[in-house]
C-alpha positions as CSV (number, residue, x, y, z in Angstrom):
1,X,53.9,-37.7,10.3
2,X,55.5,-34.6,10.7
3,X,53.1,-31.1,11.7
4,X,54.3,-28.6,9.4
5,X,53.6,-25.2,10.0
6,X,52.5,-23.5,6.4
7,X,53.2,-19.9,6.6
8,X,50.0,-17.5,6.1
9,X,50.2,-14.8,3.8
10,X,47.8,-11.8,4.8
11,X,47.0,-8.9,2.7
12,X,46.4,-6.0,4.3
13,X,44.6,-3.8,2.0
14,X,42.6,-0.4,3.1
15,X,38.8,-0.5,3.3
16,X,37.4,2.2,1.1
17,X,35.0,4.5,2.5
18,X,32.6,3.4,0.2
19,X,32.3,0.0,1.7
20,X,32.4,1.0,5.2
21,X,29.3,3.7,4.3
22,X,27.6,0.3,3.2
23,X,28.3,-1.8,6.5
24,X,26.6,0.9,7.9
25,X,23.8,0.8,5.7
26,X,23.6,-3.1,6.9
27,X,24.1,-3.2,10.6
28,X,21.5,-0.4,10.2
29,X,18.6,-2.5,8.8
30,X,19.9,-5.9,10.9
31,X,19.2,-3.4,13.8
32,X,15.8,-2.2,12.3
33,X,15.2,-5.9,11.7
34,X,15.6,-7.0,15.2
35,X,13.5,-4.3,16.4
36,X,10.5,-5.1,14.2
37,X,11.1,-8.5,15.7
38,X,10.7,-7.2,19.1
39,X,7.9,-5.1,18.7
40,X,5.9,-8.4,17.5
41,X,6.0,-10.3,20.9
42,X,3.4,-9.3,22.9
43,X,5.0,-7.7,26.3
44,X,2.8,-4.7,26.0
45,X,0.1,-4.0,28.4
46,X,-2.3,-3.2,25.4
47,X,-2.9,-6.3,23.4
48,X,-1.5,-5.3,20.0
49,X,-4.4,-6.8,17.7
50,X,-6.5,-4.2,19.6
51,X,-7.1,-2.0,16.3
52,X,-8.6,-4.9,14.8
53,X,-11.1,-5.3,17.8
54,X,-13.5,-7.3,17.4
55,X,-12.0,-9.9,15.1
56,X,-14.4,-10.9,12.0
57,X,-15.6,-12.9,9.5
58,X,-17.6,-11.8,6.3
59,X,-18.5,-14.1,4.4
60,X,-20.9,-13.5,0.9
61,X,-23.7,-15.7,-0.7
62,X,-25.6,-15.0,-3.9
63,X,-28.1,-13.0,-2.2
64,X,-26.5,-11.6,1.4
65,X,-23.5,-10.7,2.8
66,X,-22.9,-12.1,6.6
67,X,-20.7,-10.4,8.9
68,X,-19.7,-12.7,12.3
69,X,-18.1,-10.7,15.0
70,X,-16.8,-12.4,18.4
71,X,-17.4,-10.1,21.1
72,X,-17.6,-12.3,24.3
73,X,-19.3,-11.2,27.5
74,X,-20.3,-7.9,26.6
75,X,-24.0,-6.7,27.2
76,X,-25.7,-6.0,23.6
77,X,-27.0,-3.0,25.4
78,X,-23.6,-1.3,24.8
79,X,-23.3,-2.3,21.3
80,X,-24.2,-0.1,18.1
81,X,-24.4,-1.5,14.4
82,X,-23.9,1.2,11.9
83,X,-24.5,0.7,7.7
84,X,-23.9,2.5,4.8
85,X,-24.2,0.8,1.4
86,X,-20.3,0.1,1.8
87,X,-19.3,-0.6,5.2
88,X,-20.3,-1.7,8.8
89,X,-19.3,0.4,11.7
90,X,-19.7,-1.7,15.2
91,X,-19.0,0.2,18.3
92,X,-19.5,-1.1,22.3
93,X,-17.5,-1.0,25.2
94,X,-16.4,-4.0,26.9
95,X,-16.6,-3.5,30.6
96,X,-13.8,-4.4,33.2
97,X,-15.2,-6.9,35.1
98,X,-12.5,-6.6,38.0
99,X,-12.7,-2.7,38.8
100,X,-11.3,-3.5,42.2
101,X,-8.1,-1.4,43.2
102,X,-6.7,-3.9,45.1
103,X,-6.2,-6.6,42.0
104,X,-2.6,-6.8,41.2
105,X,-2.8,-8.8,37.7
106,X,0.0,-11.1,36.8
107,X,-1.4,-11.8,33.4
108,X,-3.5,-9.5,31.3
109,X,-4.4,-10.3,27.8
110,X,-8.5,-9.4,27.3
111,X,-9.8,-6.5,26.1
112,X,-11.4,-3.9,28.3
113,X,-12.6,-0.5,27.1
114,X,-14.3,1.1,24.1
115,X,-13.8,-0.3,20.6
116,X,-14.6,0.8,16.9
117,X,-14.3,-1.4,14.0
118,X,-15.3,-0.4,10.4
119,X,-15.6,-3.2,8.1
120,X,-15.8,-2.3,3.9
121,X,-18.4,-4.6,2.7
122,X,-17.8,-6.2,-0.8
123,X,-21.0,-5.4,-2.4
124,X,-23.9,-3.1,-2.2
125,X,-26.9,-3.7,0.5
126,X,-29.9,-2.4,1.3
127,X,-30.0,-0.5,4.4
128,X,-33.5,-0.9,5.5
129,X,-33.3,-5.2,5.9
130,X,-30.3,-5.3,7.8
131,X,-30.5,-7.8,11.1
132,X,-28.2,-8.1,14.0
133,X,-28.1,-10.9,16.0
134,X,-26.3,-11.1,19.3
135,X,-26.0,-15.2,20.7
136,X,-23.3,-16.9,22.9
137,X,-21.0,-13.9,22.7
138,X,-21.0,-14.0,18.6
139,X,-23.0,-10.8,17.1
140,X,-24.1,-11.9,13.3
141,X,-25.3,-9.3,10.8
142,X,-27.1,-10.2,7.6
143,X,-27.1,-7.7,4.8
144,X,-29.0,-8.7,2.0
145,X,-27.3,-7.2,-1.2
146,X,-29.2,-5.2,-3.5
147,X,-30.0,-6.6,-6.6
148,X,-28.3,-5.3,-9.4
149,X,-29.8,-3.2,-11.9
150,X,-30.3,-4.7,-15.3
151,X,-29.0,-1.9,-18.1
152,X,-31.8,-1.0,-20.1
153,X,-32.1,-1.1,-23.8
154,X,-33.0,0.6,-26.5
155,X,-33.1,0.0,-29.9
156,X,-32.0,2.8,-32.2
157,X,-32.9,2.9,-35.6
158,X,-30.4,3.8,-38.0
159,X,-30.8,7.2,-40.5
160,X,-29.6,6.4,-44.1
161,X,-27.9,9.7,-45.4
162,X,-28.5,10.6,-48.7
């Protein structure tokens, strides 16, 4: 068989300003995209998920609320467990355990240094019973909730106009 060569027909037609205002408007959010994406991986020196030191769990039965926090190798000395009726607060300092000046890291990815952590609690306890338990590097705070109110009553007896 013979190649034939078929001839292409181009259109050259002019790009409006309009369009090229909104291939700006693209490559702009492809770049703010791949930034995002880039901010995600952890090359920081500060661990990222820092703000949300020390992670949690809360977890609520009928009659308590239970609030896990993993804080390993910290002395409970330099912990402090604050409640309202609505949150937690948990503050501590986790201490550097390699204060040497000579250490040159080549990896750093614990936490060292002061932390604050307010959790919103989803129901109403009472202050006064609250326990805090600090074992194997897990602090555990039970809150028992307060019992709610029962609305009371009244009958009302009805006037008949004359």
């Amino acid at each position: 068989m013979a190649r034939r060569d078929v001839p292409v027909r181009r259109e050259e037609r002019a790009i409006s300003p309009i369009r090229r205002l909104w291939d700006l408007f693209d490559l702009r959010s492809d770049l703010d995209e791949l930034f995002d994406e880039l901010m995600e991986t952890p090359f920081l020196t500060r661990p990222l998920w820092s703000s949300g030191f020390p992670p949690v769990d809360v977890a609520e039965t009928e009659n308590e609320v239970v609030v896990k926090a993993e804080i390993p190798g910290i002395d409970p000395k330099n912990l402090e467990v604050h409640v309202t009726d609505e949150n937690v607060d948990i503050k501590g300092e986790v201490k550097d355990e390699w204060e040497e000046k000579g250490v040159g890291y080549c990896r750093r990815e614990r936490y060292a240094g002061a932390f604050s952590r307010s959790i919103a609690l989803p129901a109403r306890v009472k202050q006064e019973e609250v326990k805090a338990q600090y074992k194997d590097g897990i602090l555990t705070i039970t809150l028992p909730k307060v019992e709610p109110s029962k609305p009371k009553t009244k009958k009302v007896e009805i006037e008949v106009a004359q």
